[in-house]
C-alpha positions as CSV (number, residue, x, y, z in Angstrom):
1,X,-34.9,-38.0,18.1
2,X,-32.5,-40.8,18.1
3,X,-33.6,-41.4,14.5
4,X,-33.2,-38.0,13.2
5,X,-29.4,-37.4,14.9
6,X,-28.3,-41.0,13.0
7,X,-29.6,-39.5,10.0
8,X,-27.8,-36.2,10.5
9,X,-24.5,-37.9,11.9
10,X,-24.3,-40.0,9.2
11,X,-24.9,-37.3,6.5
12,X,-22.4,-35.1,8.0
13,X,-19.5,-37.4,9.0
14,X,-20.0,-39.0,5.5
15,X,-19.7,-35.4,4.2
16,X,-16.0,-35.4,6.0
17,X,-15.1,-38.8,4.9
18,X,-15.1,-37.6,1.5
19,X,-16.6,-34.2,-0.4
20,X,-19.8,-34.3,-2.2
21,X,-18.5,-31.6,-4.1
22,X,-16.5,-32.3,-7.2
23,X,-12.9,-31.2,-6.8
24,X,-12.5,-28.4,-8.7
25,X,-9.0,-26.7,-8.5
26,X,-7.6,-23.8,-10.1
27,X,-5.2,-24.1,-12.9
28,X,-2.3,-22.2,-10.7
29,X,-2.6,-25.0,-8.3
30,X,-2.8,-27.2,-10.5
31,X,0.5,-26.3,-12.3
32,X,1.9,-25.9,-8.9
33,X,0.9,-29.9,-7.7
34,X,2.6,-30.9,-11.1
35,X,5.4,-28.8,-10.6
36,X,6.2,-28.7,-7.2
37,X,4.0,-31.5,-5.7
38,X,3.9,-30.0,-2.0
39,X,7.7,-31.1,-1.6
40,X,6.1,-34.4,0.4
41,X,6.5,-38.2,-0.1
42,X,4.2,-40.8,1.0
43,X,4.3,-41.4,4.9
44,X,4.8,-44.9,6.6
45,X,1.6,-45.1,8.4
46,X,-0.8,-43.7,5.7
47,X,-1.2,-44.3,2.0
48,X,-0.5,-40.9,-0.1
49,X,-3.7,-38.8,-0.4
50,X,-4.8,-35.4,-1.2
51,X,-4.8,-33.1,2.5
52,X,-7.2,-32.8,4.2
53,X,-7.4,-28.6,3.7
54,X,-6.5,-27.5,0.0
55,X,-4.2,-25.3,-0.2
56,X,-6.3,-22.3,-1.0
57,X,-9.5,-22.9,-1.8
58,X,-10.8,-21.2,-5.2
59,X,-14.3,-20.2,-6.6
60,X,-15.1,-23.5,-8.9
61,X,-13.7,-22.9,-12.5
62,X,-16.0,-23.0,-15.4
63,X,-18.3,-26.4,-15.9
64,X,-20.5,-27.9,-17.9
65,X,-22.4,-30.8,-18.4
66,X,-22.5,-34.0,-20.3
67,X,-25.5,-36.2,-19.4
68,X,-25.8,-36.8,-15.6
69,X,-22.0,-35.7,-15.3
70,X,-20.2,-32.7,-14.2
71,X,-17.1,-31.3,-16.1
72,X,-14.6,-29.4,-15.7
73,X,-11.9,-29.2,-18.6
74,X,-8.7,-27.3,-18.1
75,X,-5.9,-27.5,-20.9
76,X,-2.3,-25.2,-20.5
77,X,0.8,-24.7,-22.5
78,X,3.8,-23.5,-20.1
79,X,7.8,-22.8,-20.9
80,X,10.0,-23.4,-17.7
81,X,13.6,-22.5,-17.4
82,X,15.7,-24.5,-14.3
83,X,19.1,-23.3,-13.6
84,X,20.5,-27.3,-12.0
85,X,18.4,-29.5,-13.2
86,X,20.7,-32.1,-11.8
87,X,20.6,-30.8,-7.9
88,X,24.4,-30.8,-7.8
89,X,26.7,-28.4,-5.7
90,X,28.6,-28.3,-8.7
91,X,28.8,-28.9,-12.6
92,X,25.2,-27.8,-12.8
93,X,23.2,-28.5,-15.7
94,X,20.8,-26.2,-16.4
95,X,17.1,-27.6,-18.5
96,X,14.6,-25.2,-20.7
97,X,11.3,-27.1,-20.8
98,X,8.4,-26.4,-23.3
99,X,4.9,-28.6,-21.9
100,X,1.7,-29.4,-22.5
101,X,-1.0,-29.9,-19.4
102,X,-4.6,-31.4,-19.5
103,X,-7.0,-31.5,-16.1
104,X,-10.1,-33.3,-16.1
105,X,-12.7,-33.5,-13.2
106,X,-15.7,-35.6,-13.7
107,X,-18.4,-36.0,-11.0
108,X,-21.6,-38.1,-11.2
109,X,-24.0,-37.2,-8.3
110,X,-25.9,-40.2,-8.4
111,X,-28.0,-39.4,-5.0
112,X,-27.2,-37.1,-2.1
113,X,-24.6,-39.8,-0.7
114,X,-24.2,-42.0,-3.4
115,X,-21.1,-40.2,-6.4
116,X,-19.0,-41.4,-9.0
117,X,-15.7,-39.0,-9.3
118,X,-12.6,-39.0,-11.8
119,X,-10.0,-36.7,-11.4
120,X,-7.1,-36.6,-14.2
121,X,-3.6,-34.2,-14.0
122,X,-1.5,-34.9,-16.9
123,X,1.7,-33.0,-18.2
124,X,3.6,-33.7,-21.5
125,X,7.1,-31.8,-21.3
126,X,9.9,-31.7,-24.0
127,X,13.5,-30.6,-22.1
128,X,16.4,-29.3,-23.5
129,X,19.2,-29.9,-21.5
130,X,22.3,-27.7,-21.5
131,X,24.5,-30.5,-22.0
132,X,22.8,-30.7,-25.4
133,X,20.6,-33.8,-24.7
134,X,17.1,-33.8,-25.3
135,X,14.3,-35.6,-23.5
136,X,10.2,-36.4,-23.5
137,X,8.7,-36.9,-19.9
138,X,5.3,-37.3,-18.4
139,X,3.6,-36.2,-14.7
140,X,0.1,-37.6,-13.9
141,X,-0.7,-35.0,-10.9
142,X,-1.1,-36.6,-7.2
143,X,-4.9,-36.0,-7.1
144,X,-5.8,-38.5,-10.1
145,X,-7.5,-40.8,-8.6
146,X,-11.4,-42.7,-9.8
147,X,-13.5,-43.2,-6.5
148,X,-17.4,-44.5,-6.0
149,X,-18.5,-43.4,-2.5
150,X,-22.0,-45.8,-1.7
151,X,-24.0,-45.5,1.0
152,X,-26.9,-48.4,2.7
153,X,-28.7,-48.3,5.8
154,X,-26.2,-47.5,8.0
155,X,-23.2,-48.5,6.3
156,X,-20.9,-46.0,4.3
157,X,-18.9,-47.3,1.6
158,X,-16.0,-45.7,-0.4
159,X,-13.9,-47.6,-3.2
160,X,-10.7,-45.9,-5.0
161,X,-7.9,-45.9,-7.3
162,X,-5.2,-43.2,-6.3
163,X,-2.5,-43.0,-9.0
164,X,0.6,-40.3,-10.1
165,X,3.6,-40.3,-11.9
166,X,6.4,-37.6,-10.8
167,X,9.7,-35.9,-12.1
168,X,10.2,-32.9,-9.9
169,X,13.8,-34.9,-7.5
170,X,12.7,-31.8,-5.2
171,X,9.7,-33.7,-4.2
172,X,11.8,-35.8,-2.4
173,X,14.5,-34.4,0.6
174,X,16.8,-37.0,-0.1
175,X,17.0,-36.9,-4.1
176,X,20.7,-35.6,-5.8
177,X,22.2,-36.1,-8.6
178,X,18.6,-36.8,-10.2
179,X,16.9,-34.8,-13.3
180,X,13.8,-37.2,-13.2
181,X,12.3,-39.2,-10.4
182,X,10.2,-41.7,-12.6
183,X,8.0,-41.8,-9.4
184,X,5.2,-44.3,-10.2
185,X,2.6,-44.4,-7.3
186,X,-0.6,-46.9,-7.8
187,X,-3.1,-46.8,-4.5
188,X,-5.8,-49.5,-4.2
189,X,-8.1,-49.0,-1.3
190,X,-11.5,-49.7,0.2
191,X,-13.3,-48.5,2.9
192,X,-16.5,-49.0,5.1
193,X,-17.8,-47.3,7.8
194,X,-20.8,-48.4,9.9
195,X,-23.1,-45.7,12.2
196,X,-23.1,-46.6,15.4
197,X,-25.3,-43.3,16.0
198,X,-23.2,-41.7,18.7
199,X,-20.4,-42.5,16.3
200,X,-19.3,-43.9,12.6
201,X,-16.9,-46.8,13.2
202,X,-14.6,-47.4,10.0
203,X,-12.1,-49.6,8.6
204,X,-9.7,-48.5,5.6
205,X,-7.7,-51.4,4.1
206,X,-5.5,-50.3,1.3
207,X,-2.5,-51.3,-1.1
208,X,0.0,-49.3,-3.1
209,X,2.8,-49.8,-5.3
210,X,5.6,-47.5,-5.6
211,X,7.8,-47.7,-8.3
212,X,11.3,-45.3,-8.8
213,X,13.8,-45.1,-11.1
214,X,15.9,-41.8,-10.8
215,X,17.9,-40.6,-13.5
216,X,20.4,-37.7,-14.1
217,X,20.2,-35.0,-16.8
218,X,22.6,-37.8,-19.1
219,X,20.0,-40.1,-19.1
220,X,22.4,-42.3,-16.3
221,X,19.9,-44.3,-13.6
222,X,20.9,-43.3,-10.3
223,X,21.4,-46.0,-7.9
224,X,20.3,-44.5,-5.1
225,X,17.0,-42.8,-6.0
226,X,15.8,-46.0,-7.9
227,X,13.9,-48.6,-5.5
228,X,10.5,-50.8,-5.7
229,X,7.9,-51.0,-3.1
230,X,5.1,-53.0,-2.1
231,X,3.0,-51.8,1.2
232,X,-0.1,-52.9,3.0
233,X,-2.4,-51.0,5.2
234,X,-5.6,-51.6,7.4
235,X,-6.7,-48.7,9.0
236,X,-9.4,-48.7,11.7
237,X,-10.9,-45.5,12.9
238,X,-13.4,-44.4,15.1
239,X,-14.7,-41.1,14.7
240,X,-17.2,-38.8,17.2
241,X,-19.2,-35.5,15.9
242,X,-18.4,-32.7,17.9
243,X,-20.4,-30.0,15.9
244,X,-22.4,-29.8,12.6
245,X,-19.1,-28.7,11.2
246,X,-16.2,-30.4,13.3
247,X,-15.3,-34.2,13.9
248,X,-12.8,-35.9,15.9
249,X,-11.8,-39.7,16.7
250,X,-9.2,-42.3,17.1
251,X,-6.9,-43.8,14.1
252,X,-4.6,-46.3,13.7
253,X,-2.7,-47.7,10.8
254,X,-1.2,-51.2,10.9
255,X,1.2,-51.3,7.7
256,X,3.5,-54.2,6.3
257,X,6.3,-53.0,3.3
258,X,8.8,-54.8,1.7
259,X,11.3,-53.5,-1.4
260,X,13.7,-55.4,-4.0
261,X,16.6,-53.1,-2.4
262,X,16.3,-52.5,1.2
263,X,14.9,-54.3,4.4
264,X,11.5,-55.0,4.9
265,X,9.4,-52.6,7.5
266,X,6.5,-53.0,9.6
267,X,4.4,-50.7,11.3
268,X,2.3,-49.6,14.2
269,X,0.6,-46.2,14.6
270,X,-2.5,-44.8,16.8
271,X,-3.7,-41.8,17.7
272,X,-6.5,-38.9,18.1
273,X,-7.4,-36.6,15.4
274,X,-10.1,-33.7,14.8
275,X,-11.1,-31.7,11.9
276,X,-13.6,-29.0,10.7
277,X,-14.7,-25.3,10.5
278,X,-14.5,-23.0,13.8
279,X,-16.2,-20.6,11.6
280,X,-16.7,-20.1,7.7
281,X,-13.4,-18.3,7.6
282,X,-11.2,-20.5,9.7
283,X,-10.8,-24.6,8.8
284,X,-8.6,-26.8,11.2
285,X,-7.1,-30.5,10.8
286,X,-5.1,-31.9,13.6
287,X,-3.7,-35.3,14.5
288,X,-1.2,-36.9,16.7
289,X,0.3,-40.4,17.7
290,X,3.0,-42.9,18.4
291,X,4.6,-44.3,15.8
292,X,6.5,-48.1,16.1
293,X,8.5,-49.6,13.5
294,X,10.0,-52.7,13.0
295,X,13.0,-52.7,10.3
296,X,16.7,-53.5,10.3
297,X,18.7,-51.3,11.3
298,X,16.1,-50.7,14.3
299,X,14.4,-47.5,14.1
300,X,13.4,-46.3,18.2
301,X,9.8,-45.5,18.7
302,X,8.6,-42.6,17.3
303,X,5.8,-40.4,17.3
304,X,3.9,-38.3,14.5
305,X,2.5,-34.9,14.2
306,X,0.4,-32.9,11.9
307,X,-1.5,-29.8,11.3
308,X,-3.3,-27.6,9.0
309,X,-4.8,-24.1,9.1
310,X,-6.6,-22.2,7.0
311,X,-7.7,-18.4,7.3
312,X,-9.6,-16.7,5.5
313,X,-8.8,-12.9,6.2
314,X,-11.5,-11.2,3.7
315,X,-12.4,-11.7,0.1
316,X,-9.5,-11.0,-1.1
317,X,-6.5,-12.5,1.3
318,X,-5.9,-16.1,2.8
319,X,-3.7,-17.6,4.8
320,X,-2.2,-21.7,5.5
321,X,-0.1,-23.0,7.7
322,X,0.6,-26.8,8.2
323,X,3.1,-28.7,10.0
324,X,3.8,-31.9,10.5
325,X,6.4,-34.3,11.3
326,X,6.2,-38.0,10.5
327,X,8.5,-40.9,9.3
328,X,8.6,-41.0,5.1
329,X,9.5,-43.8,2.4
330,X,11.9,-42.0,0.1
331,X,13.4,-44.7,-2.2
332,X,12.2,-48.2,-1.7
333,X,11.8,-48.6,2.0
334,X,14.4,-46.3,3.2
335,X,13.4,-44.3,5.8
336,X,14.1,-40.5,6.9
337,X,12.7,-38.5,9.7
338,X,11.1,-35.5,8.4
339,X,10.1,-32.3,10.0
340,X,8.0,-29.7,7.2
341,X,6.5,-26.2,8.3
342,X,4.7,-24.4,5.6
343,X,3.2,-21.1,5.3
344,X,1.2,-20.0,2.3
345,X,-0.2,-16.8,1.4
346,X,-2.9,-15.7,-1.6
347,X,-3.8,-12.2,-2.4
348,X,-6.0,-10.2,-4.7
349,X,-4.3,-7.5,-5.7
350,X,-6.8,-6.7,-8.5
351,X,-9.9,-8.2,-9.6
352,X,-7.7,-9.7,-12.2
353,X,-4.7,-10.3,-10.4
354,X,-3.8,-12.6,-7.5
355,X,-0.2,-13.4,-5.5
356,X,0.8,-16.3,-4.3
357,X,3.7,-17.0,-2.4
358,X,4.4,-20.4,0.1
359,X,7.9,-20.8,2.2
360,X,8.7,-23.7,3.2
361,X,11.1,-25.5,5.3
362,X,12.1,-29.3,5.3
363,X,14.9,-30.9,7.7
364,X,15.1,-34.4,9.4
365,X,17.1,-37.1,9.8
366,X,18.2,-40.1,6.7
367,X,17.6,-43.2,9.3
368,X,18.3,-45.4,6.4
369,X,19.3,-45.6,2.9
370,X,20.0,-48.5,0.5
371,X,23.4,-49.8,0.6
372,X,26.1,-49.6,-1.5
373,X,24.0,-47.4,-4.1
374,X,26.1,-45.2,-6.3
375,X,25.4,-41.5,-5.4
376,X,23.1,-42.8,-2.8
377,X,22.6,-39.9,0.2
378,X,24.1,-41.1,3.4
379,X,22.5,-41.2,7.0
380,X,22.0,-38.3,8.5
381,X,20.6,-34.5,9.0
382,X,19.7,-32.4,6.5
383,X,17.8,-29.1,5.8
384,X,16.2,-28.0,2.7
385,X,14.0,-24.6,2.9
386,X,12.7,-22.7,-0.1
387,X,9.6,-20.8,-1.2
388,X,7.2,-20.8,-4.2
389,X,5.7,-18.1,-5.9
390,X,3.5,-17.0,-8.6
391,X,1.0,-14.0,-9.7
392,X,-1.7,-15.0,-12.3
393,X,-3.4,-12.7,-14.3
394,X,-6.8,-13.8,-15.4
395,X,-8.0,-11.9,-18.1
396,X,-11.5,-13.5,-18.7
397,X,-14.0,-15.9,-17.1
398,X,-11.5,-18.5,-18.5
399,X,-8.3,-17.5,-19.0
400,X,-5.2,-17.7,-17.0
401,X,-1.6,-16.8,-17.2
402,X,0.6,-17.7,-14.7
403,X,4.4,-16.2,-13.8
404,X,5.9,-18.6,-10.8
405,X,9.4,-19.1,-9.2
406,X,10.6,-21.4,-7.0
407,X,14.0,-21.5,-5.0
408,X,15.0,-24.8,-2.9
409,X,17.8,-25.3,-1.6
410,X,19.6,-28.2,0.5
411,X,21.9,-28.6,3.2
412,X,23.6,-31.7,4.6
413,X,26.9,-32.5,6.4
414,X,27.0,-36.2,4.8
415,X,28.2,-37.3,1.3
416,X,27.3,-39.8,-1.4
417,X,28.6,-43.3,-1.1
418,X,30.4,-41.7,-4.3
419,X,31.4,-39.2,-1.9
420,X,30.0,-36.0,-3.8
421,X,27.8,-33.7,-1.5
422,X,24.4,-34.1,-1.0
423,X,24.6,-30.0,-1.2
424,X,22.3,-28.0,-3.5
425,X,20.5,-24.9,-5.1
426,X,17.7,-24.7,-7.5
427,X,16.0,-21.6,-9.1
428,X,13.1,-22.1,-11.3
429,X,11.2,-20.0,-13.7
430,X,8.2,-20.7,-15.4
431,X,5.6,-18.8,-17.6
432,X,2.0,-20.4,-18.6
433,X,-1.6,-20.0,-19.9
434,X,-4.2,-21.8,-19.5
435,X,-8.1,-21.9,-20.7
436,X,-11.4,-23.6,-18.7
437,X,-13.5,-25.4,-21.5
């Protein structure tokens, strides 16, 4: 009996740790990730990863085969039209942008535990400023990422390469006076996990690079969204199976960063955590802890907080809501406190035609910014709320248009070091189709 529950935990927990199904996303979320990129930076205590619950789960697009491996080829063409590129109060610039998407998902199933996955976002995007300058940029999406998951005996082994490139400012809370982020984020990692039979004992150890170099709609680098960081992580875990279909544990995170423009930080976090289905229509994540950091100026000890819900009303109508609140990297290794709440919403209104629409609100507190930086945001509260919306019309098996708009807006008492405000509103339009090979 003992034999046959190790078998089972491991299968399942391994399941968890990371899907045995290949990752295949809709081309509306896919836009919407390149886009919008979930309005989230990369968190103190963990490396940046996809969430745990995607934002509504689809029906897998069209695939097909090559060899042992599974693909899944999605290609779109999009026009977008921004009112303030820029994210200024005032003097806005506004940006027409024609692009070019490709999204690639290859899975290997090499055994039942054993799989070989690479998943590729890219966006090519020509923009026509109004201030009559032109400009080329790229997006890799923040799912690309190669990963082998290996499994021995008891032993669980995962191995990955996380990587993204970002423009969208809005991505982060504290970005003004910036057109293009230039967000380059590399994530090294591997992980092994042992089955101790009554539980699978783990140990993550990871290392990213970050790399940002904002810059306005002039083509001007901006000071104070341009920073390099280098970060550290091991991450034990220790995790428990509470039901075929729901796990739950204890993580921590011990991090060490450092950056060319701001102090170093160091970090201490632990905490419980549980996952899984209550049912098929209702999927959970949870998780909770104390966060300590060491940095200059001190930051007081903290605590984090996040959640995920998913509902699945009927066929036709879903429903997400996720909170969390945490302490972020935003240029270098400044540091904000950040609070998000999110509430997302899909609906078939035909057979053809879905809804989607996601509010969202962001505020917190700049703890610390890099000094002296020209248009840098200064310490302090701020709020920025907004929603995101769009209604595809899918005409065949595999093709999609796509009609979106997105409104963000931010509010802060604090200035620049320039001593512009930190105050904006951005509307967004954007058309696109796209086809499933």
């Amino acid at each position: 009996m003992a034999k046959d529950r190790c078998t089972i935990s491991r299968a399942t927990l391994f399941s968890n740790f990371t899907s045995a199904c290949p990752a295949t996303i809709s081309w509306a979320i896919t836009y919407l990730i390149l886009v919008t990129s979930g309005y989230a930076q990369e968190t103190v205590r963990a490396a940046p990863e996809k969430l745990p619950i995607q934002s509504f789960r689809q029906n897998p697009e069209a695939f097909f085969y090559l060899g042992p491996f599974q693909e899944v080829l999605i290609g779109s063409v999009g026009v977008q039209y921004t009112d303030n590129v820029n994210l200024t109060q005032s003097n806005k610039i506004s940006n027409l942008s024609l692009s070019q998407g490709l999204s690639l998902n290859t899975t290997w199933v090499i055994s039942h535990l054993n799989q070989l996955q690479f998943n590729f976002g890219g966006e090519v995007t020509e923009n026509f400023y109004g201030n009559g300058r032109n400009q080329v940029t790229y997006a890799v999406a923040p799912n690309s990422k190669i990963e082998l998951k290996l499994a021995a005996s008891n032993f669980l082994f995962r191995f990955y390469d996380q990587f993204s490139y970002e423009q969208n400012p809005t991505t982060s809370p504290t970005a003004t006076n910036t057109a293009n982020l230039n967000n380059l984020t590399n994530s090294i990692g591997a992980e092994v996990g042992v089955d101790l039979n009554i539980a699978v004992l783990s140990v993550l150890a990871d290392y990213t690079y970050n790399n940002q170099s904002g810059q306005n709609a002039q083509g001007e680098t901006n000071a104070g969204t341009s920073g390099t960081r280098h970060t550290f992580r091991i991450e034990p875990a220790l995790t428990f199976q509470l039901s075929p279909t729901t796990v739950y544990g204890l993580k921590s995170s011990l991090t060490r960063s450092n950056s060319s423009n701001a102090a170093n930080v160091n970090s201490f976090s632990v905490g419980p955590f549980i996952n899984g289905k209550l049912s098929r229509e209702f999927e959970f994540d949870l998780a909770a802890g104390a966060n300590l950091v060491d940095t200059k100026p001190a930051i007081p000890t903290d605590y984090y907080v996040s959640a995920a819900l998913r509902y699945q009303i009927n066929r036709y109508w879903q429903l997400l809501f996720s909170a969390s609140h945490d302490l972020i990297f935003t240029t270098g290794t400044d540091l904000t406190e950040e609070n998000v709440f999110k509430v997302g919403t899909q609906m078939g209104l035909t057979r053809f035609i879905t809804f989607t629409a996601s509010p969202f609100v962001n505020f917190g507190n700049v703890q610390t910014t890099t000094t002296g930086a020209v248009n840098s945001v200064s310490t302090g509260r701020y709020t920025l709320f907004g929603v995101e919306a769009s209604l595809a019309w899918k005409p065949r098996a595999r093709w999609t248009t796509a009609l979106s708009y997105n409104f963000v807006r931010r509010e802060s008492g604090a200035s620049s070091a320039a001593g512009t405000s930190n105050n904006y509103i951005q509307n967004t339009v954007a058309f696109s189709i796209s086809y499933a090979f």
